[in-house]
RODO-2510 file (C-alpha; in nm, 4 decimals, decimal comma):
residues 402
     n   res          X          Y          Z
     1     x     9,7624     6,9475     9,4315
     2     x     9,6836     7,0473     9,0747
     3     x     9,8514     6,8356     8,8113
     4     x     9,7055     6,9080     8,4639
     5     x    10,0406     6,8272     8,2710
     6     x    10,2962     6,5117     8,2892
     7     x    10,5309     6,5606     8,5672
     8     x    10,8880     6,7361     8,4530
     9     x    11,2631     6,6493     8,5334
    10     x    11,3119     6,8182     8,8844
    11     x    11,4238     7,1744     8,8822
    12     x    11,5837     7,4175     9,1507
    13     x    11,3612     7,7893     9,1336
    14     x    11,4634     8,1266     9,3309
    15     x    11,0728     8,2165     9,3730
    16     x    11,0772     8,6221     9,4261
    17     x    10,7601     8,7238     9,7293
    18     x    10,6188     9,0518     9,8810
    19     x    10,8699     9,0893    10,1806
    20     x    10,6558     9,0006    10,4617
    21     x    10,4279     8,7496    10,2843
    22     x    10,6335     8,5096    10,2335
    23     x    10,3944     8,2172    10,4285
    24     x    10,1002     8,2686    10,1961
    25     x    10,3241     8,2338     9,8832
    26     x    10,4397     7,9034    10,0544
    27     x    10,0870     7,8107    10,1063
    28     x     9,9976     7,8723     9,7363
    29     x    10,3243     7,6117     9,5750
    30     x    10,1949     7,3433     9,8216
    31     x     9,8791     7,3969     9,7105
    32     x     9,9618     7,3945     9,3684
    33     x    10,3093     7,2340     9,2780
    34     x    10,5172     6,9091     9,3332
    35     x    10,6961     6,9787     9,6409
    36     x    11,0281     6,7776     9,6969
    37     x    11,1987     7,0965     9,8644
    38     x    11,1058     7,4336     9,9696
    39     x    11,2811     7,6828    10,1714
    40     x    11,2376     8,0832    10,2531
    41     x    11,5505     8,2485    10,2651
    42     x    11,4847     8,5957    10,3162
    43     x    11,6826     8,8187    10,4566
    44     x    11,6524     8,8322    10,8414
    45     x    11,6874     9,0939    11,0795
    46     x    12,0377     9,0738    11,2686
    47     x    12,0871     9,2212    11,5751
    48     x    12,4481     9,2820    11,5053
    49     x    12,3445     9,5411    11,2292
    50     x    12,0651     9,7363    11,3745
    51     x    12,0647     9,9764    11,0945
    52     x    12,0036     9,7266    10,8054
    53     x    11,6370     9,7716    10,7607
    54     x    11,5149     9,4190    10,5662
    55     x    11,1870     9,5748    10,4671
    56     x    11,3419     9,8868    10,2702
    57     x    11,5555     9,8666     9,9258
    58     x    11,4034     9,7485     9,5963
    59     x    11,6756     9,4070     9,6416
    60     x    11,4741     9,3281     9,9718
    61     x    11,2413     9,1096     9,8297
    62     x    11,1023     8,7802     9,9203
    63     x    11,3257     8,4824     9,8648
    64     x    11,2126     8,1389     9,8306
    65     x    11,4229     7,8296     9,7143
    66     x    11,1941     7,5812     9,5456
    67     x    11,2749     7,2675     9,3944
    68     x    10,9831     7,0571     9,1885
    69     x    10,9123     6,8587     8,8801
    70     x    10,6090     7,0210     8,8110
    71     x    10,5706     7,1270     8,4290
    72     x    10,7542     7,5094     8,3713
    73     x    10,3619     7,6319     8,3138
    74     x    10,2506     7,5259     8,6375
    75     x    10,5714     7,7195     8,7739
    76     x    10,5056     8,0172     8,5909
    77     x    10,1447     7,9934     8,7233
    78     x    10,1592     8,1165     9,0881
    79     x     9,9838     8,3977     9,1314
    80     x    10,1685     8,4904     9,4514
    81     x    10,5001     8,5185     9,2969
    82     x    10,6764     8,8712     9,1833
    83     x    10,9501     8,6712     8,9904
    84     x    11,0335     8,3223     8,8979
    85     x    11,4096     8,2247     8,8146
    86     x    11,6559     7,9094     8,7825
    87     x    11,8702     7,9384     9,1001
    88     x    12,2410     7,9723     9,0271
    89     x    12,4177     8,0394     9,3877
    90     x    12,3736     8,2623     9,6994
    91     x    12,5771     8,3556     9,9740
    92     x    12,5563     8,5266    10,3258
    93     x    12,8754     8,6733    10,3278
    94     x    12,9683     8,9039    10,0836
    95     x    13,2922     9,1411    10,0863
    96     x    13,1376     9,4867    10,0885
    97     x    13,4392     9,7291    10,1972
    98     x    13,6342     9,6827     9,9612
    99     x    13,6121     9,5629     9,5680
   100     x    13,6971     9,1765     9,6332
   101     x    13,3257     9,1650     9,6970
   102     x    13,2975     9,1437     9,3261
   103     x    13,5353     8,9292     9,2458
   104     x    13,3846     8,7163     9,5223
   105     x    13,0301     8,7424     9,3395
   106     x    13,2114     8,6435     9,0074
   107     x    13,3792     8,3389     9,1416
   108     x    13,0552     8,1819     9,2552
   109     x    12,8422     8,2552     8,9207
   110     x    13,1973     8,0764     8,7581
   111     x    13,1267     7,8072     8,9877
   112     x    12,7058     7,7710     8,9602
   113     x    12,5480     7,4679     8,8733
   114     x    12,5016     7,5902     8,4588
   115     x    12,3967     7,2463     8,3367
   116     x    12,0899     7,2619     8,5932
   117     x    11,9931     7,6375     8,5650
   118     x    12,0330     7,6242     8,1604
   119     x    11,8186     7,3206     8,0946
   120     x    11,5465     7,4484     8,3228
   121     x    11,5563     7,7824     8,1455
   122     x    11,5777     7,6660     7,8052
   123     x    11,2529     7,4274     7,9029
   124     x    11,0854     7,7739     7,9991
   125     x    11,1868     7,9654     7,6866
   126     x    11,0459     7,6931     7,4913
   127     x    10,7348     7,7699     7,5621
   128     x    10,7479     8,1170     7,5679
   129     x    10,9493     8,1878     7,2586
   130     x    10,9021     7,8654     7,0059
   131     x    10,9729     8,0455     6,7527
   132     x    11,3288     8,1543     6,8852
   133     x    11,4239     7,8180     7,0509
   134     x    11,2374     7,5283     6,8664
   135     x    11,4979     7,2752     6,9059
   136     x    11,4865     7,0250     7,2043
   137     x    11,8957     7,0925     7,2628
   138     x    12,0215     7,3426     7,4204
   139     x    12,1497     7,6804     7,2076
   140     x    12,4734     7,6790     7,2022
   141     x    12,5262     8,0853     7,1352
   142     x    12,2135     8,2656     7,3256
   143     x    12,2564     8,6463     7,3205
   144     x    12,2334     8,7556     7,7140
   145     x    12,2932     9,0473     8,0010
   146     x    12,3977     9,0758     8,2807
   147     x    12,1859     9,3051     8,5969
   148     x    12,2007     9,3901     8,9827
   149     x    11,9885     9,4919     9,2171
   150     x    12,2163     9,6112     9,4750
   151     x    12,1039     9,8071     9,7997
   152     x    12,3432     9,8826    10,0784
   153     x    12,6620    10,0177    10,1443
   154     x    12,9414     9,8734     9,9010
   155     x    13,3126     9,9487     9,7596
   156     x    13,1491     9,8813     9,4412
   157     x    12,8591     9,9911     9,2003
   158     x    12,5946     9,7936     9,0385
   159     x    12,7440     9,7894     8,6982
   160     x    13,0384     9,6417     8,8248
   161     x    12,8592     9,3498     8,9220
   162     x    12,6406     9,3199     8,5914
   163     x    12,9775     9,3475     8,4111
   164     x    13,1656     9,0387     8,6225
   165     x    12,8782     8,8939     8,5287
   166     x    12,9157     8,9551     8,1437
   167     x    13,3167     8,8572     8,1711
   168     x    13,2185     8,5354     8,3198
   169     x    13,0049     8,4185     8,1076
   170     x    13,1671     8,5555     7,7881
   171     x    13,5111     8,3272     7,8848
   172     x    13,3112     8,0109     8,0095
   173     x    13,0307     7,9986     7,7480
   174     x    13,1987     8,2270     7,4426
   175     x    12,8611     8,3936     7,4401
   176     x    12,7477     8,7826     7,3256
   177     x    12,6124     9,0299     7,5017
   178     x    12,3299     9,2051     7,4064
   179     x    12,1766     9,4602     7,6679
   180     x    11,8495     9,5263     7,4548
   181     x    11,7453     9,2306     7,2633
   182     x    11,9220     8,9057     7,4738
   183     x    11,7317     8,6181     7,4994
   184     x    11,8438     8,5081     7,8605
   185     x    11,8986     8,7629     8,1948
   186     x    12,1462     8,6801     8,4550
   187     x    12,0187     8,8818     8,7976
   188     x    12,1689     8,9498     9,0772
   189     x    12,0393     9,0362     9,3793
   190     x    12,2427     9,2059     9,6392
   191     x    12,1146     9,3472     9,9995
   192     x    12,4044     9,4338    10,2179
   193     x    12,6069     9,1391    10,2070
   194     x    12,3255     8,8642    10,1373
   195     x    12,3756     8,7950     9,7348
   196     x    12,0890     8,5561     9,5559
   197     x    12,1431     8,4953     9,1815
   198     x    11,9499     8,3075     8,8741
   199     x    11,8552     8,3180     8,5039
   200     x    11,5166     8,4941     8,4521
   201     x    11,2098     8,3022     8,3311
   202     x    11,0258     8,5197     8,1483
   203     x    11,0713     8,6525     7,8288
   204     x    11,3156     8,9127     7,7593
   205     x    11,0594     9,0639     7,4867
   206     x    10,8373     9,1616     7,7273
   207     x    11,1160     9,3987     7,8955
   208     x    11,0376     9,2816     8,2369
   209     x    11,3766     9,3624     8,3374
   210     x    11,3901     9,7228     8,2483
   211     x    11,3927     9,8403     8,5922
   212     x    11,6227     9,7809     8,8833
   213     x    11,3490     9,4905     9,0124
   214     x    11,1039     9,3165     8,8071
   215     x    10,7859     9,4420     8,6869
   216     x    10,5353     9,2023     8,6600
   217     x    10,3443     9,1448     8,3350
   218     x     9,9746     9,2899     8,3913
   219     x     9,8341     9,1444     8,0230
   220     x     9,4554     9,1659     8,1413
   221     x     9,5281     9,5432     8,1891
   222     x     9,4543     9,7481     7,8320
   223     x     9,6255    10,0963     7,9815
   224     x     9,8224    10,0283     8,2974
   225     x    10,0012    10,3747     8,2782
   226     x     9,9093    10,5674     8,5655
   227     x    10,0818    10,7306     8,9017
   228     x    10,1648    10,4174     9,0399
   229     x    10,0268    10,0575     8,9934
   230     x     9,9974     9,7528     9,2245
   231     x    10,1773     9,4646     9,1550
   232     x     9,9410     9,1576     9,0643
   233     x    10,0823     8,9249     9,2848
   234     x    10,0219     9,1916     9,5832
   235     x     9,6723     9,1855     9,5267
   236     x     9,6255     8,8461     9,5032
   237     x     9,8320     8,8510     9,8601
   238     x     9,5835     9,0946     9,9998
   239     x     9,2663     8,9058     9,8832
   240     x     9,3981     8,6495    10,0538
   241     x     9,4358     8,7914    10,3790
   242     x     9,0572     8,9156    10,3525
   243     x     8,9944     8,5977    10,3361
   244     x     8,6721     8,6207    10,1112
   245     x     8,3976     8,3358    10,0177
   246     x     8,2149     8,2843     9,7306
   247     x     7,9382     8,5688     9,6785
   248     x     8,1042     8,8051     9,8677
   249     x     8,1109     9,1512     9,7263
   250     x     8,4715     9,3212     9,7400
   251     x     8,5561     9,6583     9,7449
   252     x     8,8481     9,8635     9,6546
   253     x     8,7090    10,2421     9,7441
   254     x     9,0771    10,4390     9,6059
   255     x     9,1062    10,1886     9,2865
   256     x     9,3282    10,3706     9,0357
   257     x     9,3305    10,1830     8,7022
   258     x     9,1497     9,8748     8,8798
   259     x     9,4252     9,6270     8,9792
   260     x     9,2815     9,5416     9,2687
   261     x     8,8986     9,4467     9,1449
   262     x     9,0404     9,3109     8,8233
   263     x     9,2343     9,1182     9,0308
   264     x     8,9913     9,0460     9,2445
   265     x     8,7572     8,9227     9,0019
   266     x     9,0398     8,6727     8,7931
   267     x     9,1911     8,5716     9,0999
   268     x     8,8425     8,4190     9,2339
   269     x     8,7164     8,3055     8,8954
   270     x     8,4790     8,5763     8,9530
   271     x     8,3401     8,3988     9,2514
   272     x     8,3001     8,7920     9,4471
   273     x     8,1669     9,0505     9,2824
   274     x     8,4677     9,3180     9,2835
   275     x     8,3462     9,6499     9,2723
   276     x     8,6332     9,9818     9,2596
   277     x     8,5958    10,3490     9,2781
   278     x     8,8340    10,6561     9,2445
   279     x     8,7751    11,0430     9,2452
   280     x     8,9874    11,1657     8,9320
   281     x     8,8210    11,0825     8,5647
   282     x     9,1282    11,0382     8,4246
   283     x     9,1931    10,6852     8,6742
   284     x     8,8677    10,5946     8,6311
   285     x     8,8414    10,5850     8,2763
   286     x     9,1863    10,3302     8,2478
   287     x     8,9560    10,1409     8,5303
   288     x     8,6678    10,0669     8,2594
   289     x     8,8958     9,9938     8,0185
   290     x     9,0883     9,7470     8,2022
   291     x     8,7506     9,5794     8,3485
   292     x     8,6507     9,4881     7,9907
   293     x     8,9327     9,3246     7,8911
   294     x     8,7666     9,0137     7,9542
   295     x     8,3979     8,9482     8,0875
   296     x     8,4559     8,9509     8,4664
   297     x     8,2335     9,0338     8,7540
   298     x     8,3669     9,3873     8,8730
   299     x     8,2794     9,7391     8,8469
   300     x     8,4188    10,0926     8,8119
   301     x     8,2337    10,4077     8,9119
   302     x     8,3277    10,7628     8,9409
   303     x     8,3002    10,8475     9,3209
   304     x     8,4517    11,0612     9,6392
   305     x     8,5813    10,7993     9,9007
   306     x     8,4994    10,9942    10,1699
   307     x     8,1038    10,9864    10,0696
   308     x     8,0382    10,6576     9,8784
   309     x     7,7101    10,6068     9,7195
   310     x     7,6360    10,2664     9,8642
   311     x     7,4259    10,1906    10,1161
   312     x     7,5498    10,0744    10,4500
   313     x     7,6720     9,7124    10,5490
   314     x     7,6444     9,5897    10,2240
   315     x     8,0360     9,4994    10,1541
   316     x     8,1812     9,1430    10,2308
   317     x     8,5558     9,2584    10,2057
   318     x     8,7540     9,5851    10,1557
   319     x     9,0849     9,5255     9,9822
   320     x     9,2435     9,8866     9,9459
   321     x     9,6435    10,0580     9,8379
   322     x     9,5643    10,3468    10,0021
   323     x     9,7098    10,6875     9,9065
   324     x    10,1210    10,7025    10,0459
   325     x    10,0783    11,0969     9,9660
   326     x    10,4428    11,0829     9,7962
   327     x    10,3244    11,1350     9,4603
   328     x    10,0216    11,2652     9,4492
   329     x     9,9111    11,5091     9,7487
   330     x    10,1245    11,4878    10,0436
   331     x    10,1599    11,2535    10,4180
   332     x    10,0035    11,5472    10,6251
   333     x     9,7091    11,6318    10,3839
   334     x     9,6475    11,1768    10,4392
   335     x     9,6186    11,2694    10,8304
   336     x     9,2706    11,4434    10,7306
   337     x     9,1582    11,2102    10,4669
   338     x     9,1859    10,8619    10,5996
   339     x     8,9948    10,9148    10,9101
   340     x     8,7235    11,0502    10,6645
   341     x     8,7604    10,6694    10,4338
   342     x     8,7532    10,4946    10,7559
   343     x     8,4007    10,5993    10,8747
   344     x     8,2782    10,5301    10,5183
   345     x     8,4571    10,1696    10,5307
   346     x     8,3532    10,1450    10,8663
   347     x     7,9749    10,2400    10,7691
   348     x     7,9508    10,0293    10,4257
   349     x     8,1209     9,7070    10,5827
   350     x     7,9018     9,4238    10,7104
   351     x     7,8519     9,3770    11,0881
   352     x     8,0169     9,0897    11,2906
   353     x     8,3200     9,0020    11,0211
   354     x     8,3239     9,2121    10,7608
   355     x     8,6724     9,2608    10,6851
   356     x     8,9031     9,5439    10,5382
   357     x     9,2951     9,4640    10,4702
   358     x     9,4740     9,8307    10,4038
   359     x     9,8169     9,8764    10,2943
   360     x     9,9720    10,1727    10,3537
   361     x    10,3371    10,3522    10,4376
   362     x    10,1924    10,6039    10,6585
   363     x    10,2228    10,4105    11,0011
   364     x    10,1691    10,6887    11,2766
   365     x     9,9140    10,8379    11,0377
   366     x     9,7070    10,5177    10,9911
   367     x     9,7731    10,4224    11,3848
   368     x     9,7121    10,8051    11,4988
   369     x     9,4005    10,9596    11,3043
   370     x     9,2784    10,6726    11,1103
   371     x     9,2562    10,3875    11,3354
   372     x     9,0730    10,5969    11,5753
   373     x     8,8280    10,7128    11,3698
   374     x     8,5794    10,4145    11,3710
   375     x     8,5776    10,0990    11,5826
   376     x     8,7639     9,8365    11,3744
   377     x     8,9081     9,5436    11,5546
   378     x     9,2354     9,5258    11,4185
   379     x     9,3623     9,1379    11,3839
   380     x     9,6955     9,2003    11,2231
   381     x     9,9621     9,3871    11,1229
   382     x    10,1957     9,3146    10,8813
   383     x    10,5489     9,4972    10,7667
   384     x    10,6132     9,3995    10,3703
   385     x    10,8418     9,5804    10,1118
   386     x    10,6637     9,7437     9,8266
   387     x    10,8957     9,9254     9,5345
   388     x    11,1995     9,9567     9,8125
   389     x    10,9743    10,1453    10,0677
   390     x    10,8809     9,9113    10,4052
   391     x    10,5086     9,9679    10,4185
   392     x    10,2702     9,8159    10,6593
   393     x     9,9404     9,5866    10,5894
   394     x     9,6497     9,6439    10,8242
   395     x     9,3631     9,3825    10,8421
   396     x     9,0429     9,5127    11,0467
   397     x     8,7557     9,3309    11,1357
   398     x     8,4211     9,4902    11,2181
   399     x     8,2816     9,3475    11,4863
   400     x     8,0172     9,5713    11,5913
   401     x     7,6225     9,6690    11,4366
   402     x     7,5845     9,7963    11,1556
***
């Protein structure tokens, strides 16, 4: 357990996880953190509602109740974590045919544990923002906002529950609203009839909150604006399941900007050597870019995945977001390429355990055409949620000569 700073008062955190992974993010806070309680509360499948699908809708996230004194850095720390925020309430039984359900949401913010939730946030904001809350005491007039991620069938819209949320706090607290500039985020998470709620512990400045989930701050990327990007906290979830060891040389063959061997790289204290590759110029210039925002050991190069320019069983690990073929290309034009990536993974991988962990959305594709294109070993698979779509993780083992 690393404790680098004095222990802190004990506080109650609604941890946000990759749907799916929630044991490794478990395994990083006892690795890391204090431990006096720790509980995952996702969602679970119920057979009573076969049509609720746990793994799709951007409020199906990993949930994980945590409660530590380890210092609000240390919190803020885990790599493995989408989201950190001071728990408020949750319950499994929401009203959603008819409109009570948000009066039932309202009633248990009104009745949250505030003196908790506040002085755990305010400890957070004073280290993020000392120049807005300097003062050890609480402010007694913080600007704030109210938001919901809501997926599911309901009598009622998001906004209604964002502004419960508002007229709550407005008659307990007296407070202002401010949607743009508010220095603390009340968020709601509804799925179905499962409701999870807390203050956010980031820093409103950064506008983490400007989408219906979280997006996670990427500050060693210089140009992160691309087709899509990978959430840090997946990578470092991936990496993990590859399971790599010090020396090892990663690859990420379909790289876009570089999350992955950035990640790769910072995640390991560049123990591996993370090298990435994509076909388009464009991608691979926001790659280079990214890669020297700090010296790290990782790579970029300009290359067709299909015909890589490295010679054969000389990668430790492949960590790859493959193509989903939504937004660029399409699903049936992925049936013909990732047979083609396989072989070359397949041919550049080291014999007897080289490993390559693929996530992807295209499940009969990637079982159909790609699996049987070279002869992996495959040791798991693994549903997760990744931006509201349930996607599937592969890891593969080559087994075989090179």
């Amino acid at each position: 357990m690393a404790m680098a700073d004095k222990a802190a008062p004990l506080g109650t955190y609604l941890v946000l996880a990759l749907r799916g992974l929630e044991s490794l993010v478990v395994e990083e806070i006892q690795a890391t953190l204090q431990v006096d309680e720790l509980q995952v509360c996702s969602v679970e499948a119920d057979p009573q509602q076969p049509h609720v699908n746990v793994f799709q809708g951007e409020a199906a996230v990993g949930r994980i109740l945590l409660r530590t004194r380890s210092p609000p850095r240390a919190v803020r720390s885990l790599r493995s974590a989408q989201a950190i925020l001071a728990f408020l309430t949750s319950s499994d039984d929401i009203v959603t045919s008819d409109k009570s359900g948000v009066d039932q949401v309202a009633g248990l913010i009104a009745d949250a544990d505030w003196t908790s939730a506040l002085e755990l946030w305010h400890a957070h904001m004073r280290e993020l923002r000392p120049d807005r809350f300097p003062d050890a005491s609480l402010p007694s007039r913080p600007l704030f906002r109210g938001s919901c991620v809501r997926d599911g069938r309901h009598a009622f819209q998001s906004v209604d529950i964002a502004g419960e949320i508002g007229a709550v706090l407005i008659e307990r607290f007296g407070w202002q609203v401010d949607l743009v500039k508010c220095d603390l985020e009340v968020v709601c998470l509804l799925f179905h009839r499962h409701m999870i709620a807390g203050i956010a512990l980031s820093n409103p400045a950064d506008g983490l909150y400007k989408n219906r989930i979280v997006n996670e701050p990427r500050p060693f990327l210089a140009d992160s604006k691309y087709v899509s990007t990978l959430r840090p906290s997946t990578a470092y979830l991936m990496l993990q399941l590859a399971r790599y060891e010090p020396g090892d040389v990663v690859l990420d063959s379909m790289c876009g900007v570089g999350t992955i061997p950035i990640c790769s790289a910072d995640f390991s204290s560049n123990e591996v050597f993370a090298l990435g590759g994509e076909l388009d110029a464009l991608p691979v210039e926001k790659a280079g870019r990214n890669a020297r925002t700090a010296p790290r050991l990782t790579d970029v190069c300009q290359w067709d995945s299909t015909r890589l320019p490295l010679r054969s069983a000389t990668v430790d690990r492949v960590v790859i977001d493959l193509p989903f073929g939504n937004r660029c290309s399409n699903p049936r034009a992925m049936s013909k390429v990732y047979p083609k990536v396989m072989k070359e993974l397949y041919r550049v991988l080291r014999p007897h355990g080289g490993r390559a962990v693929l996530l992807t959305t295209l499940r009969k594709t990637f079982q159909n055409a790609a699996l049987q294109a070279a002869p992996f070993t495959l040791l798991q698979t693994l549903e997760v949620s990744i931006g509201g779509m349930s996607c599937c993780i592969y890891v593969l083992e080559k087994r075989g000569a090179a």
